[in-house]
C-alpha positions as CSV (number, residue, x, y, z in Angstrom):
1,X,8.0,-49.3,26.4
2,X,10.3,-48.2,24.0
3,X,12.9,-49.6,25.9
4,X,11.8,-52.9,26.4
5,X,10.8,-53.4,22.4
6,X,14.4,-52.3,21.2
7,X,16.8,-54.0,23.3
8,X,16.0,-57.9,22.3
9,X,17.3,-56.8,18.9
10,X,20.8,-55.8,20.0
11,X,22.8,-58.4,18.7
12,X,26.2,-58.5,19.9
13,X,29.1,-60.6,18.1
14,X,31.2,-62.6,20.0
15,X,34.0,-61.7,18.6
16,X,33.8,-58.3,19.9
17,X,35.8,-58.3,22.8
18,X,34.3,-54.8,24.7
19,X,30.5,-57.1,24.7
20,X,29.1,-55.8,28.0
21,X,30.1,-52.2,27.3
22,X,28.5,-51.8,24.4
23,X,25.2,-53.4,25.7
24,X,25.3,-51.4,28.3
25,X,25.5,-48.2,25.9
26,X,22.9,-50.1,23.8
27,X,20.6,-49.9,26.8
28,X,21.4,-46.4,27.9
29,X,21.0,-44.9,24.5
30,X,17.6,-46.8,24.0
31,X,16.5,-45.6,27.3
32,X,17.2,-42.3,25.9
33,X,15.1,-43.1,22.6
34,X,12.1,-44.6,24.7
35,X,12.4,-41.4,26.9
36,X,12.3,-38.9,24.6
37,X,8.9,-41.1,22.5
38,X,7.2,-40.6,26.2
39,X,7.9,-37.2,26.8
40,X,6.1,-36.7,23.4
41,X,3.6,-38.7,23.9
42,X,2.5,-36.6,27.1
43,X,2.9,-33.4,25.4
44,X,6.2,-32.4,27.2
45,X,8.6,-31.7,24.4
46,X,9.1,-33.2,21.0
47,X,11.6,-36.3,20.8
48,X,13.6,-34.3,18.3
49,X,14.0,-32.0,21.1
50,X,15.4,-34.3,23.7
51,X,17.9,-36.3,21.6
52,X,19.3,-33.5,19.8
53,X,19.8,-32.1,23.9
54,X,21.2,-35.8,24.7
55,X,23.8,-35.8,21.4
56,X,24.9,-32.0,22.5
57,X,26.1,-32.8,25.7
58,X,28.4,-31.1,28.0
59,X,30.7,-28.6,25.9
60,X,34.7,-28.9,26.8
61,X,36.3,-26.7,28.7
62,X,38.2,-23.7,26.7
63,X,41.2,-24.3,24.9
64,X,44.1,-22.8,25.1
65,X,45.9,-23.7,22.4
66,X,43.2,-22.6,19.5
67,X,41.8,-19.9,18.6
68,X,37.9,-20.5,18.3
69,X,35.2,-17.8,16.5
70,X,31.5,-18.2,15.5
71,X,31.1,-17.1,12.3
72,X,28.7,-17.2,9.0
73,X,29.0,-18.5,5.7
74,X,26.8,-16.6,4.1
75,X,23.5,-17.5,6.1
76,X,25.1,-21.1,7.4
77,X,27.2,-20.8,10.8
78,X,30.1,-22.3,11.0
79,X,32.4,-22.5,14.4
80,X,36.1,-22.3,13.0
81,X,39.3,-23.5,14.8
82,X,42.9,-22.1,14.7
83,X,45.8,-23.4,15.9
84,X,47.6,-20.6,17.9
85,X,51.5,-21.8,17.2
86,X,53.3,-20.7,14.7
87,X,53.5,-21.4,11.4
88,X,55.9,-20.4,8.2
89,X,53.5,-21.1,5.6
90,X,49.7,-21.7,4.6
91,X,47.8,-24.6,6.8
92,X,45.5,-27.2,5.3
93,X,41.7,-26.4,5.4
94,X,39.1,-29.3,7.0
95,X,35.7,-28.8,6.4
96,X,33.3,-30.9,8.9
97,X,30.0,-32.0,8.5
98,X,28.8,-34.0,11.4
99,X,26.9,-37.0,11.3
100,X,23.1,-37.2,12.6
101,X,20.9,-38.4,9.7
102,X,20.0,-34.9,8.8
103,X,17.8,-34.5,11.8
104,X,20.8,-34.3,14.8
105,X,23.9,-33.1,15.8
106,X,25.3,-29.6,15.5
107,X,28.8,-27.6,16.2
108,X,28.1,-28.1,20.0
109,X,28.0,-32.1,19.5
110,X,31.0,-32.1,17.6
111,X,33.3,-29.6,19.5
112,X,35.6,-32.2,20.6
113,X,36.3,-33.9,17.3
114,X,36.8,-30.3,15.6
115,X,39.1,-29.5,18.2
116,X,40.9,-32.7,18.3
117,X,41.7,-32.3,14.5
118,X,42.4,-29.0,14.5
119,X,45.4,-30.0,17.6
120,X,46.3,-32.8,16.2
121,X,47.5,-32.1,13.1
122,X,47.7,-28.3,12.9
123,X,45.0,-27.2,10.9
124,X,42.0,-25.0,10.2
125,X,39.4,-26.7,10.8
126,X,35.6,-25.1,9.9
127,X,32.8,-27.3,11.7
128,X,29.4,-26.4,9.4
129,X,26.7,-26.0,11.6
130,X,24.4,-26.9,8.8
131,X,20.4,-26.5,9.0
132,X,18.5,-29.5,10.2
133,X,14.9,-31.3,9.5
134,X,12.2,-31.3,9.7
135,X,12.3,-27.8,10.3
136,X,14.7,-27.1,7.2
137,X,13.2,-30.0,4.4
138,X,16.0,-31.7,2.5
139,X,18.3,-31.4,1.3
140,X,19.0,-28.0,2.7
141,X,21.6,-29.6,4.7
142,X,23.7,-30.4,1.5
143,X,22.4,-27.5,-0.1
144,X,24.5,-25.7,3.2
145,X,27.4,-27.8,3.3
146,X,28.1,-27.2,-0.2
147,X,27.4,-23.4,0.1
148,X,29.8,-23.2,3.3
149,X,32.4,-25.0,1.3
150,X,32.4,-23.2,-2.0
151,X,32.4,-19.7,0.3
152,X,35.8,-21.1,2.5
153,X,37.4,-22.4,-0.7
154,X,36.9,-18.5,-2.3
155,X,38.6,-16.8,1.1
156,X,40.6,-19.5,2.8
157,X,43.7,-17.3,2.6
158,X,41.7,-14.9,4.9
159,X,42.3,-18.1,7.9
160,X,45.9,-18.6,7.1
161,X,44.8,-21.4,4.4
162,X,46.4,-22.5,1.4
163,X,43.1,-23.3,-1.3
164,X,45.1,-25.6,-2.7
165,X,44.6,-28.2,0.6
166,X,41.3,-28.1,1.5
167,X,40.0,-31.2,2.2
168,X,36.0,-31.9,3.0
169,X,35.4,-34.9,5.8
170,X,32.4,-36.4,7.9
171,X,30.9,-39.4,9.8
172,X,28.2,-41.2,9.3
173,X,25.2,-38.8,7.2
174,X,28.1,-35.9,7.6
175,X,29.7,-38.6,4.7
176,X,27.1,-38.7,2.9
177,X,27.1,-34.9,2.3
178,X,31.1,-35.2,2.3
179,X,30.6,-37.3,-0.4
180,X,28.2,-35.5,-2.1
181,X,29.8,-32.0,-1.7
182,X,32.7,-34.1,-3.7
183,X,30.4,-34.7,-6.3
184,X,28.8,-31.3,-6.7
185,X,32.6,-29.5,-7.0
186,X,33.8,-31.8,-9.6
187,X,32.9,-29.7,-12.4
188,X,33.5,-26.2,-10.9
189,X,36.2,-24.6,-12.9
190,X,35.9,-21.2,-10.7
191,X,37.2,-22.7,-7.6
192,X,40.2,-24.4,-6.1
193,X,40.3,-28.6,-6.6
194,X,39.5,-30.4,-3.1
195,X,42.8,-31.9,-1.7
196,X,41.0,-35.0,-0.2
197,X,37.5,-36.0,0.7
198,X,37.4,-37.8,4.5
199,X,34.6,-40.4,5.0
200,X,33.8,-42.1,8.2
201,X,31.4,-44.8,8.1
202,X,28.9,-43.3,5.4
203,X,25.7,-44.0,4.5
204,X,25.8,-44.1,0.7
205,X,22.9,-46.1,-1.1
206,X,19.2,-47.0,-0.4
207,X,19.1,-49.6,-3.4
208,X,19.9,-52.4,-1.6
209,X,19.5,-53.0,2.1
210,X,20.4,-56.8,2.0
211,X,24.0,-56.4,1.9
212,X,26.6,-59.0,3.5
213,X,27.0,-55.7,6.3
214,X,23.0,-55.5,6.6
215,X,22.6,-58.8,7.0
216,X,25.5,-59.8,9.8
217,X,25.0,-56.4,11.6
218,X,21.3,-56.2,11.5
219,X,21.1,-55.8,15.4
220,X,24.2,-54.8,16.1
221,X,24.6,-51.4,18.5
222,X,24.3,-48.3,18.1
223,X,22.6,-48.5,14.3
224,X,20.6,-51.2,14.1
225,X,19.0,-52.1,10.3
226,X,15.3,-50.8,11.4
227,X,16.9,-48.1,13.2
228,X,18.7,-46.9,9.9
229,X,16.0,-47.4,7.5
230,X,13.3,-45.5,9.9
231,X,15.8,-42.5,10.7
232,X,16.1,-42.0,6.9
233,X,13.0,-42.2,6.0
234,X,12.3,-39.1,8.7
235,X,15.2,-37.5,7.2
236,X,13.0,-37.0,4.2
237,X,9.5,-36.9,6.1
238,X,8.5,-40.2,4.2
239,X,5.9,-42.8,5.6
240,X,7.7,-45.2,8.3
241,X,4.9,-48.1,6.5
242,X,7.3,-48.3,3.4
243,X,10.2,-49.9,5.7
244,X,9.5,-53.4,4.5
245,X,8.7,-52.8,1.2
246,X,12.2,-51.3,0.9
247,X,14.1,-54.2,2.6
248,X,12.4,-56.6,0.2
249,X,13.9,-54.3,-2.5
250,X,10.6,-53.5,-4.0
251,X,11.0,-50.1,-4.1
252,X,13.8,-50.6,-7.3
253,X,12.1,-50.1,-10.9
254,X,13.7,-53.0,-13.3
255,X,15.7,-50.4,-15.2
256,X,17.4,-49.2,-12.0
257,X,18.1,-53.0,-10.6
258,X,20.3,-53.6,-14.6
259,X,21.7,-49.6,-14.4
260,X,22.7,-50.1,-10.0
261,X,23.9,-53.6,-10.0
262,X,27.0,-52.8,-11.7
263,X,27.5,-50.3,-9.0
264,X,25.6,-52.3,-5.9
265,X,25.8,-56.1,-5.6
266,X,26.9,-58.4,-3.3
267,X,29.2,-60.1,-5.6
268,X,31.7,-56.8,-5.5
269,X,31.9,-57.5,-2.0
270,X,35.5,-59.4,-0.8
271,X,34.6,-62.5,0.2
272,X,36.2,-62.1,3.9
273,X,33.5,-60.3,4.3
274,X,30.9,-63.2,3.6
275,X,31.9,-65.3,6.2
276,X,29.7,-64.4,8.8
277,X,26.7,-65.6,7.8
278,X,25.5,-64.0,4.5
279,X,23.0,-65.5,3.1
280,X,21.8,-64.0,-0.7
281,X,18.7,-62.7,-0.8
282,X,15.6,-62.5,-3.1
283,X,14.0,-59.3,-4.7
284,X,9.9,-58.9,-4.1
285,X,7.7,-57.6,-6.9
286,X,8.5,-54.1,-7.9
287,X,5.5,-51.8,-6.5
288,X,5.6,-48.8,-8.7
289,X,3.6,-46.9,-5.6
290,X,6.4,-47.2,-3.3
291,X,8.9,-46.1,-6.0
292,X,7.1,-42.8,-6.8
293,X,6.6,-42.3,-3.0
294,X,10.3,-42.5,-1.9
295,X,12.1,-41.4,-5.6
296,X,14.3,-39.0,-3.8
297,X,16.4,-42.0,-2.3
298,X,17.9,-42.8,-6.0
299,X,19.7,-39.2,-6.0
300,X,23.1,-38.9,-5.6
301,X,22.6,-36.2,-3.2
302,X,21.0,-39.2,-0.9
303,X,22.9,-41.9,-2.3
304,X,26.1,-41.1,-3.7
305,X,27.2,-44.1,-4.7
306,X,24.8,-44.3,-7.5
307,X,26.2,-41.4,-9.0
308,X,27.6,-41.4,-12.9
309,X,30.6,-42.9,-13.9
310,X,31.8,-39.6,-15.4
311,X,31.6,-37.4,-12.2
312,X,33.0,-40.6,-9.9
313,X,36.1,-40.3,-12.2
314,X,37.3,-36.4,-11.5
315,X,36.6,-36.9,-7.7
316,X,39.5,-36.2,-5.3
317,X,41.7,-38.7,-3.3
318,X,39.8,-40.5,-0.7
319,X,40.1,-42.0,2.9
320,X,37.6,-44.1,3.7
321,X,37.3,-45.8,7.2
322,X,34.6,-48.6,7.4
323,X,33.5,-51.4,10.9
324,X,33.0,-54.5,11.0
325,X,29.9,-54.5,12.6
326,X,28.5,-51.8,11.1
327,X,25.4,-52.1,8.6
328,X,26.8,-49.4,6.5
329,X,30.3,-51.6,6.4
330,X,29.8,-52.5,2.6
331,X,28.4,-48.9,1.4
332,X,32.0,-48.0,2.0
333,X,33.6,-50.9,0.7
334,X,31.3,-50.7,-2.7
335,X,32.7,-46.8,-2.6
336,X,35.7,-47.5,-2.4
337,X,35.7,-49.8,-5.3
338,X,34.2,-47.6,-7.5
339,X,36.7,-44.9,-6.6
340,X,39.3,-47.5,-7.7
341,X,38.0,-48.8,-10.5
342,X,38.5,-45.3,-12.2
343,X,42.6,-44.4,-11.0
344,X,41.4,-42.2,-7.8
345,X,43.5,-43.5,-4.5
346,X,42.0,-44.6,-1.7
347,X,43.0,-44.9,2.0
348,X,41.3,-48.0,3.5
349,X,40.9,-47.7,7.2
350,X,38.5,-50.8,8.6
351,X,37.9,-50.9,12.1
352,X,38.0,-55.2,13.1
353,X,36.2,-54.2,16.3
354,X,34.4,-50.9,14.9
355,X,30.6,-50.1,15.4
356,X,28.8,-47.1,14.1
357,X,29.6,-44.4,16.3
358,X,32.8,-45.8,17.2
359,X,35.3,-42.8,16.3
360,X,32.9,-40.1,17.8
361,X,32.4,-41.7,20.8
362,X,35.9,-42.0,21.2
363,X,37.2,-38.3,21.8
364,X,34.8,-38.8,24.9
365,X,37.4,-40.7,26.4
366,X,36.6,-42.3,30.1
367,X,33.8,-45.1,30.0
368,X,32.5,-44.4,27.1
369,X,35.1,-44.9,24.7
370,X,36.1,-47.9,22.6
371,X,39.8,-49.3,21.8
372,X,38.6,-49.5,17.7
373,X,37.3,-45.5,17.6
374,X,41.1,-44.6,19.0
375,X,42.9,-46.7,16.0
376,X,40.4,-44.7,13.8
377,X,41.1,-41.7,14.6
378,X,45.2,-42.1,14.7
379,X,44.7,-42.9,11.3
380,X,42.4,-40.4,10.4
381,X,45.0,-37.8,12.0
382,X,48.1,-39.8,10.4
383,X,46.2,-39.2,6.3
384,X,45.6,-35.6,7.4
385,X,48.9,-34.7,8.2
386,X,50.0,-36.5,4.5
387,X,47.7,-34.1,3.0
């Protein structure tokens, strides 16, 4: 039933040239989303279960050319990657997060991207197997990512690292705690400065969800705008019933709408990107009952774009890649501003053909990969080996 509810939503541009492969993965993946509903349903397992099986997938074969250990971080595991040629000096340090809106994903999932970085442009690479919900509440899983990259920052020289270029990166929620990791280090005057911060399509605010991106992408594959809102809102075990309320924009206080709007509007948005039928939108009555039920969404922890001016100015260098036809386009774009507004350089990488999922998917290779998530991840690799 599932199945049949989600897929008139999938809206598909015409100006995305790969169409009928991506509605085909559109129908496949919300097969997999109806499936794993059912087999709840019926008492068979717990649809948390079955997707986070579905994401895992079928490991790689082993590598010859790296060097791959489970390890812990203090009590989070961490899978780390070494090259096994050579080297005269120190390597650069990646730190991964992987993506999954807190509740999926895992080392497993993300074996090939780890690897593929770690290859590709000779580095350590440390993929943080961080603690997920519901069974670990947030935000344990930033509260793990920034304790397995404080402890790798105090012994990198134990992996052949050089502290000095350790850089933090993740895709889609993994940016989010990428970002906020950033945030969290800028002060720290015991530890090494990042070298870079790497984010891939992130999610970074929940103040407004009727963004240019929101608006164009609303049913575009594989995260479509209901689909982003209701993940979230699991993410922090929240009421699904507060959805509308929070596209309407009800959920901001009027203090918050002056203090964000300098950080989150519409109008800080290129207008290339407005083209595609924006339309600007109207803010409902503020409901002070769904404010104090979802507060946690205003933190910079959740939403690191609303952080304050003074920590967004002593953040490292950023890449930021963003897709067209993603809903999350302009949360990088506004980033990426921000970041620029106070001197810190930024790496634009936008995806014309992109989706949400697009660079992942990629290292699958075969059917299921897109031209767009290739580009992506050449110039992911191509910052990287800057670094």
């Amino acid at each position: 039933m599932a199945f049949y509810y989600e897929h008139p939503k999938a809206e598909i541009p015409h100006g995305f040239s790969q169409r009928q492969k991506l509605y085909v993965f559109h129908y496949i993946l919300n097969f997999g989303f109806g499936l794993a509903k059912f087999l709840e349903k019926v008492g068979i397992t717990s649809e948390v279960y079955v997707l986070r099986t579905a994401m895992d997938g079928i490991p790689p074969l082993k590598d010859k050319h790296l060097f791959i250990k489970d390890l812990r971080f203090e009590k989070v595991k961490v899978r780390i990657y070494q090259p096994k040629m050579s080297t005269t000096g120190q390597r650069r340090g990646i730190l991964y997060f992987h993506g999954g809106v807190g509740r999926f994903g895992s080392i497993r999932a993300y074996e090939r991207t780890c690897r593929y970085f770690a290859k590709k442009t000779n580095s350590v690479v440390v993929s943080v197997g961080y603690r997920l919900a519901p069974e670990h509440p947030y935000p344990t899983q930033f509260e793990d990512c920034l304790t397995a990259t404080i402890h790798f920052m105090r012994t990198a020289q134990d992996y052949g690292v050089d502290p000095a270029r350790i850089i933090i990166c993740g895709d889609s929620s993994g940016g989010t705690l990428t970002a906020a990791v950033a945030q969290a280090l800028v002060n720290r005057r015991d530890l090494p400065k990042l070298r870079a911060q790497i984010l891939i399509y992130p999610f970074l605010q929940c103040v407004d969800l009727n963004l240019p991106s929101y608006q164009q992408n609303n049913g575009v594959p594989i995260l479509l705008k209901e689909r982003t809102i209701a993940l979230g809102l699991k993410y922090l075990n929240k009421d699904l019933s507060v959805m509308e309320a929070i596209f309407n924009g009800s959920h901001v206080p009027e203090d918050l709408q002056l203090k964000y709007q300098k950080w989150v509007s519409p109008d800080y948005i290129p207008h290339e990107f407005k083209t595609r039928g924006y339309q600007p939108s109207t803010t409902h009555p503020f409901s002070k009952e769904i404010y104090t039920l979802i507060k946690p969404v205003f933190d910079p922890v959740f939403s690191p774009l609303l952080a304050e001016d003074s920590v967004i100015a002593r953040l490292p260098e950023a890449f930021i890649l963003t897709c067209e036809f993603d809903v999350l386009r302009d949360d990088g774009l506004l980033y990426k501003k921000r970041l620029e507004d106070h001197g810190i350089k930024v790496t634009w990488c936008h995806l014309q053909e992109g989706f949400h999922g697009t660079v992942f998917l990629a290292l699958f290779g075969g059917v299921i990969a897109f031209r767009s998530g290739n580009k992506g991840l050449k110039k992911i690799v191509n910052f990287l080996r800057l670094m």
